[in-house]
C-alpha positions, 0 to 999 in steps of 0.5 A: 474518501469512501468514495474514492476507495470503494472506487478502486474495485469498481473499474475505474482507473487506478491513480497514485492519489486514490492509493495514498488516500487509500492507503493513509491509515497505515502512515501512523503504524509505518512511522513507529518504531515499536515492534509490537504495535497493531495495524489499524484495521483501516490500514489491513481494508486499505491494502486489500483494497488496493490488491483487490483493484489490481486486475492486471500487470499494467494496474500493479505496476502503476501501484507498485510504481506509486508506493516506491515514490511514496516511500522514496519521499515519506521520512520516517518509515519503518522499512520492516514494517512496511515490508511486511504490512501486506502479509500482516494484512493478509495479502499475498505478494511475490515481493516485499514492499520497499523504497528499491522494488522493480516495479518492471518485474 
């Protein structure tokens, strides 16, 4: 698994698999539904990790599109949390995470 995430900086291609398994850690914080709860750290190093493999339009449009089917098809998902898990994290996006983002934009 290291492997794979530590393979998303590297230049290799960016692929849906390699981001769920990047970004796995944060399914537990996502599905509860406690406001108070803290972010894993292995979850904040997944999404930064992910933002920091994103080089160009066509790398964030394949995340973004990979997220928006991850959550079309995880149940169970705090929509609030999950659309405010980057900035908790510390990563800066000019749009909030969700199962009905443009990823065209």
């Amino acid at each position: 698994m290291l492997g794979q995430i530590s393979s998303l900086t590297q230049g290799a291609p960016i692929t849906c698999g390699k981001i769920r398994i990047t970004l796995a850690p944060c399914l537990s914080y996502l599905r509860r539904n406690g406001g108070r709860d803290l972010i894993p750290r292995k979850c904040c190093h997944g999404v930064k990790k992910v933002n920091h493999g994103t080089k160009n339009k066509q790398d964030r449009q394949s995340v973004c599109k990979c997220i928006k089917r991850t959550t079309q098809n995880v149940k169970g998902l705090n929509l609030k949390k999950l659309a405010n898990l980057p900035q908790k994290c510390g990563v800066k996006l000019p749009y909030k995470l969700s199962p009905s983002m443009d990823c065209n934009k």
